[in-house]
KOLDRENKE-502427 format. One line per field, with one value per atom (N, C-alpha, C): atom name; x, y, z. Coordinates in steps of 0.05 Angstrom, whole numbers, plus 5000, padded with zeros to 4 digits. Layout:
<recs>
atom = (CA:...)
u = (X:...)
v = (Y:...)
w = (Z:...)
</recs>
This chain:
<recs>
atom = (N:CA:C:N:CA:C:N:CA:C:N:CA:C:N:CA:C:N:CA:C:N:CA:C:N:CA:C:N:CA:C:N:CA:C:N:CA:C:N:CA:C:N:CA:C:N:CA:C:N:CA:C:N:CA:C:N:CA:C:N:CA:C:N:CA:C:N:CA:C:N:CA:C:N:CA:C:N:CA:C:N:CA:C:N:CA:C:N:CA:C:N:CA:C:N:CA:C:N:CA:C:N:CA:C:N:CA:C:N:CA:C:N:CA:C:N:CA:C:N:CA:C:N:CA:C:N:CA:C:N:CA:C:N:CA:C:N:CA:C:N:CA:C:N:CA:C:N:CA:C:N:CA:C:N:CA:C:N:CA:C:N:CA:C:N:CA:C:N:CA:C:N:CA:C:N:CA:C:N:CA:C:N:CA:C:N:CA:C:N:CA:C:N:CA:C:N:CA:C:N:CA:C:N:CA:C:N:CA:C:N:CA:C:N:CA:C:N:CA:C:N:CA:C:N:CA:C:N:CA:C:N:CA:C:N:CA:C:N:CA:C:N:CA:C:N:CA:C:N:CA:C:N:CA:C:N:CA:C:N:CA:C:N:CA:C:N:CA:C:N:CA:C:N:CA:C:N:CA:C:N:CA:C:N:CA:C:N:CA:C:N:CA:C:N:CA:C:N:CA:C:N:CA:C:N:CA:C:N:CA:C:N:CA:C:N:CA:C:N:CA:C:N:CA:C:N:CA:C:N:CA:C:N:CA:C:N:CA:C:N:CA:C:N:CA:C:N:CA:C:N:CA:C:N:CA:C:N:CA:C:N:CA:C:N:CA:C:N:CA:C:N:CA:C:N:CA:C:N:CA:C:N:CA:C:N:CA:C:N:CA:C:N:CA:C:N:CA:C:N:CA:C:N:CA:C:N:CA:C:N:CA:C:N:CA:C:N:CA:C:N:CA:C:N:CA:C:N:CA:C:N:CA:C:N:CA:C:N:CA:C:N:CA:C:N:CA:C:N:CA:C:N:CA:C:N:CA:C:N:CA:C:N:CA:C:N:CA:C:N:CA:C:N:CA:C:N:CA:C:N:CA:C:N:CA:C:N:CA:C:N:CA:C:N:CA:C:N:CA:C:N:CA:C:N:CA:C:N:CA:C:N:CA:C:N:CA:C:N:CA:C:N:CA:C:N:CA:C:N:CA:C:N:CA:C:N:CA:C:N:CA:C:N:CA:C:N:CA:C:N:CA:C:N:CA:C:N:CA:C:N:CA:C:N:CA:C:N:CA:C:N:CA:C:N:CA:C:N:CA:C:N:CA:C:N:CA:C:N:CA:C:N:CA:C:N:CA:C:N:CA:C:N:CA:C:N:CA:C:N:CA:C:N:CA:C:N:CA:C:N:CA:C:N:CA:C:N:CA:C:N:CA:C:N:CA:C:N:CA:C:N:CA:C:N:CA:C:N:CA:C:N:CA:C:N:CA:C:N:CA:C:N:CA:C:N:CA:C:N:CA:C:N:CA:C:N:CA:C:N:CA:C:N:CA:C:N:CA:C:N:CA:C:N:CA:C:N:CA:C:N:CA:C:N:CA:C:N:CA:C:N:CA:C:N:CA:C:N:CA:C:N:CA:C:N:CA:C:N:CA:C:N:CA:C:N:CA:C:N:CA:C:N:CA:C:N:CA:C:N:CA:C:N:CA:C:N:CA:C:N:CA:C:N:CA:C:N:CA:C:N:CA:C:N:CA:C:N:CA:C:N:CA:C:N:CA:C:N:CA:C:N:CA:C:N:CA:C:N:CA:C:N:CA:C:N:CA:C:N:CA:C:N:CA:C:N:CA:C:N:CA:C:N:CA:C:N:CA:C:N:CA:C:N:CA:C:N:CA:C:N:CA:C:N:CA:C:N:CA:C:N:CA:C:N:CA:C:N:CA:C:N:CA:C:N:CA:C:N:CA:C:N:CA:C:N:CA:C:N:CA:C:N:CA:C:N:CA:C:N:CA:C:N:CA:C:N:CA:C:N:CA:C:N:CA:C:N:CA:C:N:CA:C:N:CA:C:N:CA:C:N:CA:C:N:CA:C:N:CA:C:N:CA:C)
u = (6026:6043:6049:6034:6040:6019:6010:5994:5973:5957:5929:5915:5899:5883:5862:5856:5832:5810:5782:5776:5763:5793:5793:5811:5794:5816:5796:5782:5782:5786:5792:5808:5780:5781:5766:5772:5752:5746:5769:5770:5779:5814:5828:5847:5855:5844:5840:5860:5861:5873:5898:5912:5932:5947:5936:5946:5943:5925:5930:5947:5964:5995:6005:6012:6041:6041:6026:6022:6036:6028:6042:6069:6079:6106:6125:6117:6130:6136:6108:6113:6131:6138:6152:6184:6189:6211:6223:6205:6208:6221:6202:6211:6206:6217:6211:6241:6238:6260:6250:6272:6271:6262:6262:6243:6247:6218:6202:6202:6212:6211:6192:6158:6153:6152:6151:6152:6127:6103:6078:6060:6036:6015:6001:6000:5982:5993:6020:6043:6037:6043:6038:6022:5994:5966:5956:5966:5964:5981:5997:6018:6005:5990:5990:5954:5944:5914:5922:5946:5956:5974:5969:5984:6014:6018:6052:6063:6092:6097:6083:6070:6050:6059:6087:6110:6129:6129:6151:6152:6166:6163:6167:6145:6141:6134:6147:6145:6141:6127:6124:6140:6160:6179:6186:6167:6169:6199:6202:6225:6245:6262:6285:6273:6275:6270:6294:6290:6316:6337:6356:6374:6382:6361:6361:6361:6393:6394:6383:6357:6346:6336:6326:6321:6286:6274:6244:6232:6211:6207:6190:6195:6185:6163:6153:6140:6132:6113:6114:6116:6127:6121:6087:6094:6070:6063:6028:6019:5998:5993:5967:5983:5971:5963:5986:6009:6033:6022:6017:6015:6035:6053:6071:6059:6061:6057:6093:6101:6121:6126:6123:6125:6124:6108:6108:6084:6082:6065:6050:6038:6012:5997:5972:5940:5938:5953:5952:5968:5971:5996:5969:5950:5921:5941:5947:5956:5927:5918:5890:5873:5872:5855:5851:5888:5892:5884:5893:5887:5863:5841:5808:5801:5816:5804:5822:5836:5852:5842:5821:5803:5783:5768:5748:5753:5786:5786:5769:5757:5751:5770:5785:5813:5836:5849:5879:5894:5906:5932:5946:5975:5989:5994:5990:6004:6028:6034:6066:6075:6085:6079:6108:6120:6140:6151:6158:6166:6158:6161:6162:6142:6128:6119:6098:6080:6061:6032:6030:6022:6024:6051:6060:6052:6043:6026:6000:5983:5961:5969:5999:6001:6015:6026:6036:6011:5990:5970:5950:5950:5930:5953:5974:5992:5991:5990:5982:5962:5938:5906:5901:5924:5924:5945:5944:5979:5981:5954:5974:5976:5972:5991:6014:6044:6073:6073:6089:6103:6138:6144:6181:6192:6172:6190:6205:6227:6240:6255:6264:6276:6302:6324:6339:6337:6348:6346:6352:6374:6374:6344:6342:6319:6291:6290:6270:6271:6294:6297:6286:6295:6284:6265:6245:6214:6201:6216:6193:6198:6225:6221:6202:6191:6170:6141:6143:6115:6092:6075:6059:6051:6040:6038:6040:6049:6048:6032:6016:5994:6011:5989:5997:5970:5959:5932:5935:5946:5954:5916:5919:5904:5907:5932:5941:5950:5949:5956:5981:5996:6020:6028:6060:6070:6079:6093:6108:6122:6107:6120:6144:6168:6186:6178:6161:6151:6149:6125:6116:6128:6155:6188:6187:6190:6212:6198:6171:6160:6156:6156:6154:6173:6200:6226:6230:6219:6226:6203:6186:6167:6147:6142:6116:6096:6068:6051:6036:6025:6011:5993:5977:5951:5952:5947:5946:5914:5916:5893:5898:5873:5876:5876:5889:5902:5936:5930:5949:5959:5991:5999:6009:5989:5998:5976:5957:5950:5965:5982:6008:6026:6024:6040:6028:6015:5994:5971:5982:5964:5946:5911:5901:5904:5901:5904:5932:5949:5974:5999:5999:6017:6010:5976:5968:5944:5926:5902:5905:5883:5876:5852:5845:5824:5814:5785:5779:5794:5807:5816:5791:5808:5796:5771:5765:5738:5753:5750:5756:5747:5721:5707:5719:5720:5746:5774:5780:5805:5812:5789:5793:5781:5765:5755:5774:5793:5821:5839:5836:5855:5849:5814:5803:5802:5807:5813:5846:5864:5891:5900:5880:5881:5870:5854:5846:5863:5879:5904:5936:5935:5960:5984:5966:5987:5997:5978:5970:5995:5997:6014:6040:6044:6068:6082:6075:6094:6091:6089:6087:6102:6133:6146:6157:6170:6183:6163:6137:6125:6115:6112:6104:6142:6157:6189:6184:6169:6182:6169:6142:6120:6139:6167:6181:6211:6215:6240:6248:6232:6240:6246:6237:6243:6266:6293:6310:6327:6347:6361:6383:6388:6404:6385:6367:6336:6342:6331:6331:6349:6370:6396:6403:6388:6399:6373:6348:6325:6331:6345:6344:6367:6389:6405:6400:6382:6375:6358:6341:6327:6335:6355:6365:6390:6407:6413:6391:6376:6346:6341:6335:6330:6351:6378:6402:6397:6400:6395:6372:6352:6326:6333:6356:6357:6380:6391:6416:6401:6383:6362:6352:6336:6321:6331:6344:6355:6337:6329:6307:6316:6314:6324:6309:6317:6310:6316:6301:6317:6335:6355:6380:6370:6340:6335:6320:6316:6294:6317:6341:6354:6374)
v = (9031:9046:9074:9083:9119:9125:9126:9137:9149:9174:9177:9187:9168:9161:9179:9203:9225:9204:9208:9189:9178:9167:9142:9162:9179:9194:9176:9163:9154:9126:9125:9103:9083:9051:9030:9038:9037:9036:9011:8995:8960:8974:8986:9009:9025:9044:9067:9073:9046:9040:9036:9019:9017:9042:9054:9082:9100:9100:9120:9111:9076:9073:9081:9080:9085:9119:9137:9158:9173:9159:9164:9158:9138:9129:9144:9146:9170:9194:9206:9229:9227:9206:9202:9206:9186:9186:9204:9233:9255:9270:9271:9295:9316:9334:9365:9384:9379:9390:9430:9436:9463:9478:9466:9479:9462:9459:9442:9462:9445:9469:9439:9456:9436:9452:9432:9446:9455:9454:9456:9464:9480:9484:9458:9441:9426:9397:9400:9372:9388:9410:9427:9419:9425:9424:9386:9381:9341:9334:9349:9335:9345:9373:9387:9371:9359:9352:9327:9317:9288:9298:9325:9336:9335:9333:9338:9362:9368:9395:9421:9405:9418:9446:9443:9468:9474:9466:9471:9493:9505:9533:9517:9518:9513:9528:9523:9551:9536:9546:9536:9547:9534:9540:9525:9525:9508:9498:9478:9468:9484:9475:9499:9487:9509:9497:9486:9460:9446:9469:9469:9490:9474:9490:9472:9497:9479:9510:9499:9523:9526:9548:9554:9586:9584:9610:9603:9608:9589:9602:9618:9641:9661:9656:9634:9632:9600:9589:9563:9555:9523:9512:9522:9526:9523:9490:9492:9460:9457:9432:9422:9429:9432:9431:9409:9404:9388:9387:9364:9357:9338:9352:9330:9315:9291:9289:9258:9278:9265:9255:9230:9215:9181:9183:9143:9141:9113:9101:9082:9103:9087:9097:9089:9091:9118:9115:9137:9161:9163:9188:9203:9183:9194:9189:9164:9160:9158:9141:9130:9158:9171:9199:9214:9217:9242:9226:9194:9187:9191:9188:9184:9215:9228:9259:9270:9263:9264:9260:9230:9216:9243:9255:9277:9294:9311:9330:9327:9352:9346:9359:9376:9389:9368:9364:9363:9364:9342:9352:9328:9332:9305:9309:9284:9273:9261:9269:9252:9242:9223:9213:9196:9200:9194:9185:9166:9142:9123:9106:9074:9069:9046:9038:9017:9006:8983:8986:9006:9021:9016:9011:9018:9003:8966:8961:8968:8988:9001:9026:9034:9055:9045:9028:9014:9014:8991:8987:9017:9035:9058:9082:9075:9096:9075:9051:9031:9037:9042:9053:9080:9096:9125:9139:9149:9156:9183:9200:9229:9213:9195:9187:9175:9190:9177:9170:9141:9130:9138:9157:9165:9149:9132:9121:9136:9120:9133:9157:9183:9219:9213:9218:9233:9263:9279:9303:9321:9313:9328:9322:9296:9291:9306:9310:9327:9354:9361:9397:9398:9378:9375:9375:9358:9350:9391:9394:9419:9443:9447:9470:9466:9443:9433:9431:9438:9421:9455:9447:9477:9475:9452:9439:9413:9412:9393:9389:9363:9359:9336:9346:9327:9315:9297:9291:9272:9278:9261:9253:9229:9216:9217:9216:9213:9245:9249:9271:9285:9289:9303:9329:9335:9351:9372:9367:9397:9373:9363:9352:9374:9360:9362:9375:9361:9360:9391:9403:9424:9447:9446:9462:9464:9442:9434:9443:9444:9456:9492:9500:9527:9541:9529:9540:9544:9521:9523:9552:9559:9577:9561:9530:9519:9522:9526:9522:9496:9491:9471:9457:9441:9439:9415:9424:9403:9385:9368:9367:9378:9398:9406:9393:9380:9358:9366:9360:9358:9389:9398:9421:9435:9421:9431:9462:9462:9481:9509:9503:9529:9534:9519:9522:9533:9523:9532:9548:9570:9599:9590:9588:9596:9613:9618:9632:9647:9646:9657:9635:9617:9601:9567:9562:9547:9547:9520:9511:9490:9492:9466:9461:9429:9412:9403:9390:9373:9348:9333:9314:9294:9272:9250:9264:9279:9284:9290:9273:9269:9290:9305:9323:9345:9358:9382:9377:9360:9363:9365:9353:9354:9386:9399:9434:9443:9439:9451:9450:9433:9425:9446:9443:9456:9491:9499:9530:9533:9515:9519:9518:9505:9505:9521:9533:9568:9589:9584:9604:9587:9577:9568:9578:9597:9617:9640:9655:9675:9658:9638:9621:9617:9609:9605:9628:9656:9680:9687:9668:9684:9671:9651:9641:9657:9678:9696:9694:9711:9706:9680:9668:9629:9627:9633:9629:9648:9671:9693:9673:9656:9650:9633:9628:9609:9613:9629:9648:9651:9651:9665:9631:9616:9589:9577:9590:9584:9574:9559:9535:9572:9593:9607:9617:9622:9641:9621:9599:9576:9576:9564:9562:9590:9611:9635:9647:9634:9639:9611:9590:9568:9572:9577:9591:9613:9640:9647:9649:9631:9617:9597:9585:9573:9598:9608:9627:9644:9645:9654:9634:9614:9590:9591:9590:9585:9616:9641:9649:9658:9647:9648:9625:9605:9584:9594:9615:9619:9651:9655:9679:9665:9639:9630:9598:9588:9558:9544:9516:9508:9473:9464:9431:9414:9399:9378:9354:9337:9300:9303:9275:9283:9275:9267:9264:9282:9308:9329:9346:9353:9372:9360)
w = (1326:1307:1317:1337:1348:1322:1299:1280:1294:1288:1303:1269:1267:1242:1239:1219:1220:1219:1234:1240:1257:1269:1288:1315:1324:1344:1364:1369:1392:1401:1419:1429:1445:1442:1455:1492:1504:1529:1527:1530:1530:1531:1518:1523:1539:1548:1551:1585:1597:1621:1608:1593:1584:1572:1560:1554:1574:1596:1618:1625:1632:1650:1631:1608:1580:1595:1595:1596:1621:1647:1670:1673:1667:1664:1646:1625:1603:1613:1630:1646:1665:1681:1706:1695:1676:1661:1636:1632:1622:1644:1672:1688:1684:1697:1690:1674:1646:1634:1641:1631:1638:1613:1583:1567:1546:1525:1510:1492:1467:1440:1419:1413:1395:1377:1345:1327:1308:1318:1328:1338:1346:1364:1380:1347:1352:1365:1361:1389:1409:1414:1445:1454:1448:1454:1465:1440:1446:1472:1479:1492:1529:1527:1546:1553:1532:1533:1554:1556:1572:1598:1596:1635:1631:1602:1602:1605:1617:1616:1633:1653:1664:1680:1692:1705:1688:1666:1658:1627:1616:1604:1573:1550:1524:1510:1489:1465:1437:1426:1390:1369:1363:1342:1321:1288:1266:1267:1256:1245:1224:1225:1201:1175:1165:1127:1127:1107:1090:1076:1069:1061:1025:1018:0990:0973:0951:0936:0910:0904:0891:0885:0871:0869:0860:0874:0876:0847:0839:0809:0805:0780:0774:0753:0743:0726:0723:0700:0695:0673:0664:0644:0631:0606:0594:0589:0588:0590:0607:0624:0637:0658:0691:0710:0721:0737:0742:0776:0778:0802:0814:0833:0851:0880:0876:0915:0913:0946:0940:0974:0980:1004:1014:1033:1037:1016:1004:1000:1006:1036:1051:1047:1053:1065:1082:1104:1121:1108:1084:1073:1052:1046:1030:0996:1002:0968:0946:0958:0945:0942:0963:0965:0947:0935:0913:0890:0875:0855:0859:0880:0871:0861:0878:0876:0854:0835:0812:0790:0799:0767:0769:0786:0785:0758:0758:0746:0725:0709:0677:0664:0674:0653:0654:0633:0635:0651:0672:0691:0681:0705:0703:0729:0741:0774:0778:0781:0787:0815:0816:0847:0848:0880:0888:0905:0909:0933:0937:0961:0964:0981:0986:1004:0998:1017:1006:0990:0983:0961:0926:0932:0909:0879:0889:0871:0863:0884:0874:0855:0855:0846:0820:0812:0784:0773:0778:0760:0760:0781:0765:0747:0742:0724:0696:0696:0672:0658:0678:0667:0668:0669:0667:0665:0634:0622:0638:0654:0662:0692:0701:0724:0718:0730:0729:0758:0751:0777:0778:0800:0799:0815:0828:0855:0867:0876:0890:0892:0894:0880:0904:0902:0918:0913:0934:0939:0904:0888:0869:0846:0850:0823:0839:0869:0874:0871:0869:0864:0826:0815:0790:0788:0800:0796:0811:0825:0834:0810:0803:0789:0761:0748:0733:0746:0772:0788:0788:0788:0784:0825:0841:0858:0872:0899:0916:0931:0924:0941:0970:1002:1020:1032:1019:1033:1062:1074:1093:1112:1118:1137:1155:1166:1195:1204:1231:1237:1242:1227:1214:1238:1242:1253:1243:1222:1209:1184:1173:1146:1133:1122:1121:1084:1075:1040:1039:1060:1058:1058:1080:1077:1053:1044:1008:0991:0993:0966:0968:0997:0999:0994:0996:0997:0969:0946:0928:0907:0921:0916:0902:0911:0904:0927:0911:0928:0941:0962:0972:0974:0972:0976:0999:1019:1038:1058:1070:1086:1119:1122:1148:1166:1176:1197:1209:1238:1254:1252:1247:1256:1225:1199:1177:1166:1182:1183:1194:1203:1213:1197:1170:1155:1126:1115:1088:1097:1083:1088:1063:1060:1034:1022:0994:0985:0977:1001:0998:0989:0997:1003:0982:0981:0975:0981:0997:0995:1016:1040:1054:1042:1055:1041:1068:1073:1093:1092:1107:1110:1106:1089:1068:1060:1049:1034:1005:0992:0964:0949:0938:0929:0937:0964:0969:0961:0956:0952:0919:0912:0879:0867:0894:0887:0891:0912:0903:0887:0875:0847:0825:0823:0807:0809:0832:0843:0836:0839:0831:0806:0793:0759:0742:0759:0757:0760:0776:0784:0780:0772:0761:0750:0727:0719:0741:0759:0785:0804:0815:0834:0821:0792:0773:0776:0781:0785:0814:0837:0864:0874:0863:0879:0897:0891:0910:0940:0937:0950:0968:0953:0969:0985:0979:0998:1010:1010:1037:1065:1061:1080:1093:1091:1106:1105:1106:1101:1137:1148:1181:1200:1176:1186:1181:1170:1156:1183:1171:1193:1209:1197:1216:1235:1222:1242:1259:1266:1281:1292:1296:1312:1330:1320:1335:1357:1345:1369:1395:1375:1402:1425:1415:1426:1444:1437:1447:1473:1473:1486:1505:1504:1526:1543:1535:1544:1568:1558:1571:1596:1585:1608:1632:1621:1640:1658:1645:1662:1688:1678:1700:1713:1707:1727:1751:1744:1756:1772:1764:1786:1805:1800:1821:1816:1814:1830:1846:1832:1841:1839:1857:1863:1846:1821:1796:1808:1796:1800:1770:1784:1753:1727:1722:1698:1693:1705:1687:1674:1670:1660:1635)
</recs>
């Protein structure tokens, strides 16, 4: 599947040959491009742990925030504790994670949960046996600008090791906070304390102490939207287009100082 499962990062000996050829060949048929924009530390790092990129000039530059008009909120519904998680409904997304670490609370919340996947009959029958779990299924983009300006938080318990989830843009932009699991390159994105909350990946009991620290500060986070949008403000799709731009401008000309003979598939 490409998935790398928290976990299961290591791979069967019985393997390990087959993935060293996938690995060489990819490299052969990459070549040497003239510059690698991940959106990432932690793709950089994975990619460079496998001898990729090894001459060639890489830089870490998040993804553009979505350009979603919304305006950041200044305050919250009064009420319980509104928890969104909004994505696939797999195993590897930590669906099961948040319901277990959900049943923990002893206060009042509501979970609200969103989208498709093979999940989804585990997630019908525990919203049957539990009225503050809602099933939304499926949101297009406007019914999600709806669900956040009501959401106090977005939880991402992801299992698998995650790049720059797209959720975590969407909820920051909208001045929600996060609670995510420290995995993959989402740690570059959720500041504690400022921004939101990381959790140990799949440890159910941290993730439900974070719930319980955000339902402590709920009202404290309900007026820091401004703040939770500045933490991704420099990520906005013009910032972006004008550092990448930049940056190749840059490339072309260090290629046109020193001219250096490519095969026709590295450029």
């Amino acid at each position: 599947s490409g998935l790398l499962i928290w976990g299961k990062e290591q791979f069967s000996w019985m393997f390990k040959p087959a993935y060293s050829a996938y690995r060489f060949f990819t490299r052969r048929a990459i070549g040497r491009p003239d510059l690698v924009v991940f959106p990432s530390k932690f793709l950089m790092d994975k990619y460079k742990e496998f001898r990729f990129f090894k001459d060639t000039k890489t830089i870490v530059m998040p993804n553009p925030a979505p350009a979603f008009d919304i305006k950041a909120k200044e305050g919250r519904l009064d009420g319980p504790l509104r928890i969104l998680f909004v994505g696939q409904l797999e195993r590897h997304k930590g669906i099961k994670l948040l319901i277990s670490a959900f049943k923990k609370l002893e206060f009042k919340a509501l979970l609200n949960i969103a989208g498709e996947g093979t999940e989804r009959k585990y997630l019908v029958t525990q919203a049957k046996a539990n009225k503050p779990i809602s099933d939304l299924g499926y949101v297009s983009v406007e019914q999600l600008i709806d669900c956040l300006k009501s959401t106090d938080v977005i939880v991402v318990p992801s299992l698998c090791y995650e790049n720059s989830p797209t959720v975590i843009y969407e909820a920051l932009t909208a001045g929600v906070p996060v609670i995510a699991a420290d995995i993959g390159g989402v740690g570059e994105l959720v500041q504690d304390g400022v921004n939101g909350y990381l959790f140990k990946p799949g440890d159910v009991d941290d993730l439900a102490d974070k719930l319980r620290l955000m339902n402590d500060q709920k009202e404290e986070f309900g007026h820091k939207g401004l703040q939770i949008k500045a933490t991704i403000e420099d990520h906005s799709l013009d910032n972006y287009a004008d550092k990448l731009m930049k940056l190749i401008d840059k490339v072309q000309e260090e290629k046109k100082q020193s001219p250096t003979e490519k095969s026709p598939s590295a450029n």
